[in-house]
N, C-alpha and C positions, 0 to 999 in steps of 0.2 A: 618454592618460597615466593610470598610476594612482593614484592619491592614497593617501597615506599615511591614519592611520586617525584622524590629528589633525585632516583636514581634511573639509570636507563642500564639496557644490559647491551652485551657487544654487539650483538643484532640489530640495534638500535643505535649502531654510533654514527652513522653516517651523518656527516656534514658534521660534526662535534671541533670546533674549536680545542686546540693544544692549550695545556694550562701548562705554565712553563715554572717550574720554585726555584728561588733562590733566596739568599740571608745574605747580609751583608758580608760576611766572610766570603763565600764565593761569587759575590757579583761582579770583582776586578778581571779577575779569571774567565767568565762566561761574556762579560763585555766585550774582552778585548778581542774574543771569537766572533764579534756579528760585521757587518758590513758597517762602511762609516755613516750611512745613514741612520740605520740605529742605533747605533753610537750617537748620531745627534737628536737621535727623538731623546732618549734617555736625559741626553742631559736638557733637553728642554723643557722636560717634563718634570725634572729634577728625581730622576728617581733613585732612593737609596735603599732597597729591599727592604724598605720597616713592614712589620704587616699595616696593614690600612685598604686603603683605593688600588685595587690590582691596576695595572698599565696594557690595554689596546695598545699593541704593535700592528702598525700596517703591514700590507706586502708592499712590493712594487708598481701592482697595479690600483694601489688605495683600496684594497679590500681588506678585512681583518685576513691577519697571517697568523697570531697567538697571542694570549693573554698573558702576563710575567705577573706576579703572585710574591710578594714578600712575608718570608717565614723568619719567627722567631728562633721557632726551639723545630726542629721534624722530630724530636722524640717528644712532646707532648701530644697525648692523644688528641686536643683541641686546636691543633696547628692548625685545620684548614677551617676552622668552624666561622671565619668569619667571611669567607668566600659566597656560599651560599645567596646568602643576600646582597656581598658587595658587586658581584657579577653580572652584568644584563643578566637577563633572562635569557633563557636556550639552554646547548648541552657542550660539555668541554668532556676532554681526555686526559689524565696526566701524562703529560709527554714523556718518553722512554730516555729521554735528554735532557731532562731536568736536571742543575748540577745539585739538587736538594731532594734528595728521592725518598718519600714516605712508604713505612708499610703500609699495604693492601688494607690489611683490617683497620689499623689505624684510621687510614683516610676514610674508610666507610665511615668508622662509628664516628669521628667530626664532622664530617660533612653534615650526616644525619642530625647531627647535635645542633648544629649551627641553623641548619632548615626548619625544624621545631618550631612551631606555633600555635599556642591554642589557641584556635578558631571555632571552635564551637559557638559561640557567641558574636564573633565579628562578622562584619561583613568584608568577605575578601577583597584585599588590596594586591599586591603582587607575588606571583609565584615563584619560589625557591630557583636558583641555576639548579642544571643537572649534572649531573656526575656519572661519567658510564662505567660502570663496574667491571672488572676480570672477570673470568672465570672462580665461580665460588671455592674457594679452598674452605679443607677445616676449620681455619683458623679468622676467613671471613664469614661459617655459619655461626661460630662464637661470638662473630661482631654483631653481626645481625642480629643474634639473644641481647646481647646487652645492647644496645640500640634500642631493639622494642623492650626491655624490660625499664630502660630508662624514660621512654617514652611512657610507659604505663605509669612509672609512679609521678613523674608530670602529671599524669592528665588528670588524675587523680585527686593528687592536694590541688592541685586547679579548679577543681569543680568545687561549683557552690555547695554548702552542705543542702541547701534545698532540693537538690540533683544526688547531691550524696550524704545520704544519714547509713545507719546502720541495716537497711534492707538491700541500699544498693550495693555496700561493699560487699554483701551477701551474697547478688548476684555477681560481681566481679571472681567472688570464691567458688563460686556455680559454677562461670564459664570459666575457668581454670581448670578445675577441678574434671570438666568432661571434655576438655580439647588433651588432657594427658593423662586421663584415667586414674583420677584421684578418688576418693569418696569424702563428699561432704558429708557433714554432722552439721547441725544449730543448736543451740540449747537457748530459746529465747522466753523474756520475759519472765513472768512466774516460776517456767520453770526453771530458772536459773538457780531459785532459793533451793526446788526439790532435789536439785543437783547437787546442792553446796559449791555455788558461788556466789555468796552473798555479798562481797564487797564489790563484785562486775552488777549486782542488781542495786546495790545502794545507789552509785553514781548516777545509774542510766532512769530511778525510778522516777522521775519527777517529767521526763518530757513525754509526749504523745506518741513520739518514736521506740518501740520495743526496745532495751538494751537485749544483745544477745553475744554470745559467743560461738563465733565461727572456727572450724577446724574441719582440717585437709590431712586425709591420712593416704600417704603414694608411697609406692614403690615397695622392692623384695624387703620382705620381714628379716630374710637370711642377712639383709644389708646394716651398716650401723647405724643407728636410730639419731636422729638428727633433729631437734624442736628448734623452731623459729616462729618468734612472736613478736608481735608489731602492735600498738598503743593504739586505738583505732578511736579516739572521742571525735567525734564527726562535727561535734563545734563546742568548743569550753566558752559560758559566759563569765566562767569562774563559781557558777552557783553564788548559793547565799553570798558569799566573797565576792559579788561580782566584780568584773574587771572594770579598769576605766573604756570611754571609748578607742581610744587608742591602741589598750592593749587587749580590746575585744576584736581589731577591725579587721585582723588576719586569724582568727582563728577557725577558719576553716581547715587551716592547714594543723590542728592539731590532731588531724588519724594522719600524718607524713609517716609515721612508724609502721602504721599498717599499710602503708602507701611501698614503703621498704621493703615488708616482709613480704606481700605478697609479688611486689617484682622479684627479689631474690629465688621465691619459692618455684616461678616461673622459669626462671635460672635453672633451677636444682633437675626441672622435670622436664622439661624444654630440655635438655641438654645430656637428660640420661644420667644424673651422678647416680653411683651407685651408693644410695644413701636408704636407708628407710624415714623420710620425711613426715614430722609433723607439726604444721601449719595452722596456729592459735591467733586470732585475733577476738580480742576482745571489744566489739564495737558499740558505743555508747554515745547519748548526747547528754554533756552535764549542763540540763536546764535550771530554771528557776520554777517551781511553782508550788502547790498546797504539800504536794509529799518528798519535795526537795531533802536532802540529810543536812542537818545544819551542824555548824561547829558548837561540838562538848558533845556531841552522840558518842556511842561508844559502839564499833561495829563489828561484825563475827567478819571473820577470814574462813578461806577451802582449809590450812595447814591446822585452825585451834586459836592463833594469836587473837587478840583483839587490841583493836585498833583505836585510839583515841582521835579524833576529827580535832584537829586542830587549825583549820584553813581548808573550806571546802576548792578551794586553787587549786589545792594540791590531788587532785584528784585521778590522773593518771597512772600515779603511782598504787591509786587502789586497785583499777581496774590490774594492773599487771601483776598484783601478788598472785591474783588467785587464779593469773593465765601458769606463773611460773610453778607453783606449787603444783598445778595437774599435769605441766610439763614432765616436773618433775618424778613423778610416780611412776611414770614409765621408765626410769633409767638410762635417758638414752647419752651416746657419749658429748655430747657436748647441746648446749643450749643458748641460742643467740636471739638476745630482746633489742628491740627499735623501739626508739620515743623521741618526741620532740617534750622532753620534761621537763624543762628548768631555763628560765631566762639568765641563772647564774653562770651557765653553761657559756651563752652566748659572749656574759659581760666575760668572764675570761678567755675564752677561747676567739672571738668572734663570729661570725655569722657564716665563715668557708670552713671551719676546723670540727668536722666531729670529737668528741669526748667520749673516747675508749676506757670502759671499766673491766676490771680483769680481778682474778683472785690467783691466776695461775699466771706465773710468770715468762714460761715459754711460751705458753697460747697467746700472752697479749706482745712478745714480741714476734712472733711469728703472724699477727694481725697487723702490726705496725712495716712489718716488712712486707707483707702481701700489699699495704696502700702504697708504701714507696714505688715498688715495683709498676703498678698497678696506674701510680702519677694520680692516686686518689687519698691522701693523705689523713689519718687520724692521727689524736696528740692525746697519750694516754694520762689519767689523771687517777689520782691516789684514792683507794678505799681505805683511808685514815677512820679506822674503827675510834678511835676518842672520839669523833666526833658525833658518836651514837647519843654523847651524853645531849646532844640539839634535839633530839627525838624521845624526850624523856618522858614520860605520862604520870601522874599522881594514880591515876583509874584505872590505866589500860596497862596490858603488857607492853605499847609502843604507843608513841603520837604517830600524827602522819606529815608533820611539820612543825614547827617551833618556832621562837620568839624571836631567834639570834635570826639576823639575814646572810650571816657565816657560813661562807663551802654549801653554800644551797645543791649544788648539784652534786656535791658527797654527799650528803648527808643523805639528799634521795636514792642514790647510787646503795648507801650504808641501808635505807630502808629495806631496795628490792631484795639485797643480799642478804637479810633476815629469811626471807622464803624459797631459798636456796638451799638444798642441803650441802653439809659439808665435805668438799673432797666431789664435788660433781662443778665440772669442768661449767664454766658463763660467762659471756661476753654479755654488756650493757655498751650500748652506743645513742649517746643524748643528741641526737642529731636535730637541726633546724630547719630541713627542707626545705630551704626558699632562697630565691635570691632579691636581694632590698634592688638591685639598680641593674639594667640591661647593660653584657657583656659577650663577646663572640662565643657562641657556645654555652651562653647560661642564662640566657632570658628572664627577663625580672619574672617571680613567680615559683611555683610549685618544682623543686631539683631533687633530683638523687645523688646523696650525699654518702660517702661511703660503700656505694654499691657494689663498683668493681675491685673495692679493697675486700668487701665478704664474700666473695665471689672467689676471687684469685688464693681467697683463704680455705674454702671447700675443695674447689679443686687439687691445690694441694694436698689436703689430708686426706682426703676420699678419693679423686679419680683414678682411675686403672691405670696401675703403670705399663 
């Protein structure tokens, strides 16, 4: 395995600096053990275990002896995530005497969280402290998947859509696809229509970028068939609708759906579930130009529906019927879609709460229990079928949006759940991907948002017991 450049392995610890934890709860108790001179560095330096600025302890001979580290919570996965950078530079240990002792995997995957940078674009400033690792257990290769699968969907909505439109995420499903023995499909461009998916070719026909539809088919057929699909629009101007500039100026990060699904999907095959996986992105740019779909078009769907344009915004929500609908066809037992869809989402929820939609009532709370555990939280919201009447059409069998600015993200929730059949098991997760403000462990920018709660929810229902 290879290590990130935060980490060092035992081999490698020499001369490492002890990192010592405590929380205000046990720093009375671990105080009253050190010598009276540290006793008076402490209180001259005023330290009270909050997290923040960790505390250089001398030795005796004014050399560094260990660094002292205040922790909030040691069960939140992101307890050390803000270490990384408040630390000089170099390599530490956790001390085996710490009175605040983190799991292994834990500590991997914050450290790692906290080190994150995308740099592609900058020119380097200072490097991450290091962290020398145990001996890999099970449970620290698990961290390391989720590490790099969060890493990937960072870098991901991070990247300009000029770096990433619909060919690149192509190749991202490429190299996935041949580091775990998947087999890619595309269905791009024109032929999308001979395929029948004409509402994945409406959206995407106007820019110079092919829309296409990517899909990853892994693992034993004997296994139960598992779809995951992620909203891939590689930049919404909003089409004809265009946005303001404000609410054009991050829209890069509207494939973060497909930025989800294919980290998860990474998860699923990296990790050996015993699943038979199939990995749908629908990847599109909704431009502006001469063959753009305008609002009052009236557009064919894969399922038969047609679809009345009521707000070309609303656009994600096209591309994902007709990912869901071929999902569908195969029967497999359960089907989970990612989208950053709905800014209504956001205004209720805010900006850290994914919006968990569910039609099955154990499934979504055995999803809400997989984030608790997981310390990656969704907050599940109602498929209030009245409010189908928001989505009404005089033309069409359905609009694709409507007048009312009411339950915006039911009502999109209500739309996908039209191309659902009924009695087949789906989760909808309207996730935001981003963070507006830098945070230990969450750097302003492109996040994965409910990852280790879909995650902790497969392995559950599928891993070998």
């Amino acid at each position: 395995m290879s290590l990130p450049p935060c980490f060092a392995t035992p081999d490698q610890a020499d001369g490492a600096l002890p990192l010592v934890l405590v929380d205000p709860a046990s720093l009375p108790t671990w105080r009253g053990g050190q010598t009276a001179a540290v006793q008076a560095w402490l209180d001259a330096q005023g330290f009270t275990a909050q997290p923040g600025a960790p505390l250089l302890i001398p030795g005796s001979d004014g050399r560094p002896a260990f660094f002292l580290a205040g922790i909030a919570d040691a069960g939140d996965p992101l307890a050390l995530a803000h270490l990384p950078m408040a630390l000089p530079v170099g390599l530490y240990r956790l001390s085996p005497d710490s009175p605040v002792q983190i799991d292994p995997a834990q500590a991997l995957l914050g450290w790692g969280l906290g080190a994150y940078r995308f740099d592609r674009y900058l020119t380097p400033t200072r490097a991450p402290a290091r962290l020398v690792l145990n001996q890999a257990s099970a449970d620290e290769t698990e961290a390391f998947a989720m590490l790099k699968a969060s890493t990937l969907v960072r870098d991901l909505i991070n990247t300009p859509t000029e770096h990433m439109g619909p060919a690149e995420i192509e190749g991202v499903a490429a190299r996935l696809a041949q580091a775990y023995g998947g087999d890619l499909t595309v269905i791009e461009g024109e032929s999308l229509l001979k395929h029948n998916f004409p509402a994945i070719h409406a959206v995407g026909r106007a820019s110079h970028r092919a829309p296409r539809l990517i899909e990853i088919h892994w693992g034993d057929p004997a296994h139960p068939a598992l779809a995951i699909i992620g909203k891939g629009v590689c930049f919404d101007t909003g089409g004809l609708n265009i946005k303001s500039g404000d609410g054009m100026r991050n829209m890069k990060k509207d494939m973060g759906g497909a930025a989800h699904a294919l980290g998860l999907a990474q998860l699923v095959m990296g990790l050996n579930l015993p699943v038979r996986l199939h990995l749908l992105v629908p990847a599109v740019e909704n431009a502006i130009g001469p063959d753009a779909f305008r609002p009052g078009e009236v557009l064919a769907t894969r399922q038969g529906l047609s679809v009345e344009v009521d707000n070309t915004d609303a656009e994600g929500r096209l591309v994902l019927c007709d990912a869901l609908t071929y999902a569908a066809e195969a029967k497999p037992v359960l089907i989970m879609d990612f989208a950053t869809l709905t800014g209504a989402a956001r205004v209720a929820l805010g900006p850290d709460l994914p919006a968990l939609f569910c039609s099955d009532d154990a499934l979504a709370a055995d999803y809400l229990a997989a984030g608790q555990l997981a310390r990656d939280p969704l907050w599940r919201m109602p498929l209030w079928r009245p409010y189908l009447s928001y989505l009404k059409s005089n033309i069409a069998d359905v609009a694709n949006s409507g007048s009312s600015r009411m339950a915006g993200c039911v009502t999109a929730a209500l739309y996908l759940e039209r191309f659902v059949p009924e009695g087949q098991a789906w989760t909808h997760v309207d996730v935001y991907s981003w963070n507006d403000t830098d945070r230990p462990g969450k750097p302003a920018g492109g996040e994965a948002q409910g990852l280790r709660a879909a995650w902790r929810l497969l392995k559950a229902r599928f891993a070998t017991k």
